[in-house]
C-alpha positions as a LaTeX table, in Angstrom:
\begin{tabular}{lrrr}
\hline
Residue & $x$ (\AA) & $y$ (\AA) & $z$ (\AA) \\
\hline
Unk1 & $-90.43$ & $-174.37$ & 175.06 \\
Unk2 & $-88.66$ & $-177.33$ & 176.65 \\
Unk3 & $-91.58$ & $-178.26$ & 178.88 \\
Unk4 & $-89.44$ & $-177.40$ & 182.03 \\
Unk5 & $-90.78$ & $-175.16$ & 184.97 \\
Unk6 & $-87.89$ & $-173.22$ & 184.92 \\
Unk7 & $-87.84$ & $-169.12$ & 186.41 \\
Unk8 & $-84.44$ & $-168.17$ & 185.97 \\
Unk9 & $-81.13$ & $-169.07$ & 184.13 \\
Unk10 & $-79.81$ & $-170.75$ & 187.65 \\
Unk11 & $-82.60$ & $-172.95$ & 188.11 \\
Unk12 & $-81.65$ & $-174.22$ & 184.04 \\
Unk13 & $-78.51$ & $-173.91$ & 184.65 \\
Unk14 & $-78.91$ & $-176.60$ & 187.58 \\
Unk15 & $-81.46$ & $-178.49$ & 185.10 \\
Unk16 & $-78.63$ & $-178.39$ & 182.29 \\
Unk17 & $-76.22$ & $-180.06$ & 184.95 \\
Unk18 & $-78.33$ & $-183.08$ & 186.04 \\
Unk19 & $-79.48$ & $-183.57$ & 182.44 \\
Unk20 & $-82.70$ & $-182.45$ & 180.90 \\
Unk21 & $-85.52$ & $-185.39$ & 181.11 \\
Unk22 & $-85.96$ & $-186.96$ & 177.58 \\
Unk23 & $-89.29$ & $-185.79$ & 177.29 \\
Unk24 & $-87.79$ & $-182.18$ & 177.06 \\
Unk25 & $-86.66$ & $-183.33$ & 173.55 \\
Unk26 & $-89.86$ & $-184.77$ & 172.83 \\
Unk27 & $-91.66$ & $-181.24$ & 174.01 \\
Unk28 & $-89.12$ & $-179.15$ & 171.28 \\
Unk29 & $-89.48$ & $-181.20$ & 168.63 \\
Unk30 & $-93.42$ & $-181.10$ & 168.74 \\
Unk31 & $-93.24$ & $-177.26$ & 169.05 \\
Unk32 & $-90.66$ & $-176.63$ & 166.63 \\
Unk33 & $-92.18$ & $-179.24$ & 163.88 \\
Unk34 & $-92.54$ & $-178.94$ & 160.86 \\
Unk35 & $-90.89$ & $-175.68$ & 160.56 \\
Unk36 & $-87.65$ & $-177.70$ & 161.97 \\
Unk37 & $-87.81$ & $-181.44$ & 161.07 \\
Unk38 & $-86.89$ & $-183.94$ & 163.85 \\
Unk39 & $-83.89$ & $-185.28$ & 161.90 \\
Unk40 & $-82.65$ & $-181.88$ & 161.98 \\
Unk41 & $-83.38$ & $-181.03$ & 165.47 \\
Unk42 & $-81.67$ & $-184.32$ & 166.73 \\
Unk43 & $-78.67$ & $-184.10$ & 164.55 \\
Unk44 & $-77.99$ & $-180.42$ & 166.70 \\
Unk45 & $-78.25$ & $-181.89$ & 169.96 \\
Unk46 & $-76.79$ & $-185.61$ & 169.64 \\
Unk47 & $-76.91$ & $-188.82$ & 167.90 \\
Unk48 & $-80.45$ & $-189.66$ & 166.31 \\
Unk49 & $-79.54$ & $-193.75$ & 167.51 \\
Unk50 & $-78.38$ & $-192.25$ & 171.42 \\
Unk51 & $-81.54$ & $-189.85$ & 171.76 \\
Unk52 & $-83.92$ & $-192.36$ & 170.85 \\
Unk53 & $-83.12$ & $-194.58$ & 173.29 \\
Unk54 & $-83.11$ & $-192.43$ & 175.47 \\
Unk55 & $-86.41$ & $-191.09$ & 174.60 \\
Unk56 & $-87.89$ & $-194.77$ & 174.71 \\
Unk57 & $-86.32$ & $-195.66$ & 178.61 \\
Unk58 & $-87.42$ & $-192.39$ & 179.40 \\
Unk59 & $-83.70$ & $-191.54$ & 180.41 \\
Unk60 & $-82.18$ & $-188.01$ & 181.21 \\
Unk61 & $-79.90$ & $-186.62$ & 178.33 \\
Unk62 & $-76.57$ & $-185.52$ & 179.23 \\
Unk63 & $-75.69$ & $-182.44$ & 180.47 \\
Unk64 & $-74.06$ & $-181.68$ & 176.88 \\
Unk65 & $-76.93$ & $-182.84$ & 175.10 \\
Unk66 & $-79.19$ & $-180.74$ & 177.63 \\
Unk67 & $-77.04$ & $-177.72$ & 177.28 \\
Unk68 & $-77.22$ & $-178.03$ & 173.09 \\
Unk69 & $-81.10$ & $-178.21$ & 173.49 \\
Unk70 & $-82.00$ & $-175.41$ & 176.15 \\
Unk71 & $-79.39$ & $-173.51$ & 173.48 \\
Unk72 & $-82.31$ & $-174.30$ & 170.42 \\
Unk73 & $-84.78$ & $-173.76$ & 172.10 \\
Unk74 & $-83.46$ & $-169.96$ & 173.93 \\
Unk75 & $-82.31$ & $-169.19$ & 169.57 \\
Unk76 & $-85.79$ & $-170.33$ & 168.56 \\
Unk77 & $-87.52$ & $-167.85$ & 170.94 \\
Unk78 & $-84.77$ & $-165.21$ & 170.46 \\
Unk79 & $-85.71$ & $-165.58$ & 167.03 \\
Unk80 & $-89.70$ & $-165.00$ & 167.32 \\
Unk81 & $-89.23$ & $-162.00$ & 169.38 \\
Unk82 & $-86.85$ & $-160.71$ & 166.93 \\
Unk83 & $-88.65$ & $-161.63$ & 163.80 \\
Unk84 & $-92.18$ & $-161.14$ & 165.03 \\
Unk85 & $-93.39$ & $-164.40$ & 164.51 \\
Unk86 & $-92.70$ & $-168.41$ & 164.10 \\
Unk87 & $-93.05$ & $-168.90$ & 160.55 \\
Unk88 & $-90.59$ & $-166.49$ & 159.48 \\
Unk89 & $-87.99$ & $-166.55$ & 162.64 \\
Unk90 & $-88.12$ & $-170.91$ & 161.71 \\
Unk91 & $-87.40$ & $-169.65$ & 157.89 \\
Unk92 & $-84.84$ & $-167.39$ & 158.54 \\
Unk93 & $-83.13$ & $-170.06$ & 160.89 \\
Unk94 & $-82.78$ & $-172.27$ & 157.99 \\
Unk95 & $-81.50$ & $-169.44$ & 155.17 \\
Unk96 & $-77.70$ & $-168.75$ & 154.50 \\
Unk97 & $-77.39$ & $-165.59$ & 156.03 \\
Unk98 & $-74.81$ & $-162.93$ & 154.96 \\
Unk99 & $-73.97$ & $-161.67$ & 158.57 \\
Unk100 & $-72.82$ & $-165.53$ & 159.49 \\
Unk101 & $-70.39$ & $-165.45$ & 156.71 \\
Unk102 & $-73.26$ & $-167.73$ & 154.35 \\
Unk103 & $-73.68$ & $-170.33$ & 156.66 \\
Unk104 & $-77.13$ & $-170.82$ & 158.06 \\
Unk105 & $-78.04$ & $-169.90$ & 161.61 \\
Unk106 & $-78.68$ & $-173.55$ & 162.24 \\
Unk107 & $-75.55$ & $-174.94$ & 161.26 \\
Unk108 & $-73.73$ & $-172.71$ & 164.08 \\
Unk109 & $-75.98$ & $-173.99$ & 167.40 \\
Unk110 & $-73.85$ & $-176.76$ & 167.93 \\
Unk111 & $-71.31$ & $-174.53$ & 169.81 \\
Unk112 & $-71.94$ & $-171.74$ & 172.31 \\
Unk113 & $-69.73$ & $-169.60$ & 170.08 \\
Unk114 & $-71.52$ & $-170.12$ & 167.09 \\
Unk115 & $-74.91$ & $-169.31$ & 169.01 \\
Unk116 & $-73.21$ & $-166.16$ & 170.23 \\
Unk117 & $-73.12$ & $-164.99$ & 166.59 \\
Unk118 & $-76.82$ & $-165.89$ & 165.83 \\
Unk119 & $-77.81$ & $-163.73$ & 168.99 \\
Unk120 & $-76.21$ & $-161.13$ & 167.78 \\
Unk121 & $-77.48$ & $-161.08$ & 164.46 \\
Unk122 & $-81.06$ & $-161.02$ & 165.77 \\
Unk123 & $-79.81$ & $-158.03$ & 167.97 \\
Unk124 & $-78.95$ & $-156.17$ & 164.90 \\
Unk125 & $-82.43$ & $-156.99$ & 162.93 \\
Unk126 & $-83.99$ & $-155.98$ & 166.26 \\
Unk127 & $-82.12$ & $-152.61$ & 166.66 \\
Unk128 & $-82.38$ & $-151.67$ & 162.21 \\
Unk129 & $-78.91$ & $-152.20$ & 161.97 \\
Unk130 & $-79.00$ & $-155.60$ & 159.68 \\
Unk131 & $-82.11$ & $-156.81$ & 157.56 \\
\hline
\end{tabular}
């Protein structure tokens, strides 16, 4: 999903660290549009202003920026499998959920902990437990 030949969570991890190329933002953004507008996606992972420079020198984003992205993109696809497909993981992404206290699954990406809480509410509507 980011455009990244990537095998395992060490070789990301290592990706995360030297920063994620710009085009990695570009490749989300296409596959996530228009369930997820681009306004949207770059307010999760860093200044709109920042991240368009960056896209237009073709620079690296920073490891934090990296690390907010790869975190998207894993909840996107942690959401299809869970879901069964795009249109309605993207929907629920963007619908106050009950389980998350109201708040919608996208407001709580912009920290690992709030992420942790998304993943496990997909866990639950995978195993029956929560619909």
């Amino acid at each position: 999903m980011l455009g990244r030949d990537v095998h395992t969570d060490i070789e990301l991890a290592a990706e995360i660290a030297q920063g994620l190329p710009s085009g990695s933002l570009t490749h989300l953004v296409e596959e996530l549009h228009p369930a997820l507008s681009p306004q949207l996606i770059y307010a999760l992972v860093g200044s709109d202003g920042a991240l368009d420079l960056k896209q237009r020198n073709r620079e690296r984003l920073s490891p934090s920026e990296s690390d907010r992205l790869a975190r998207l993109a894993r909840i996107a696809v942690r959401a299809e499998e869970a879901l069964g497909d795009r249109d309605t993981a993207y929907r629920w992404l963007g619908t106050h959920n009950r389980a998350l206290e109201g708040r919608q699954p996208l407001e709580l990406l912009g920290t690992d902990a709030g992420a942790t809480e998304v993943q496990e509410v997909l866990v639950r509507i995978e195993h029956g437990v929560y619909g």
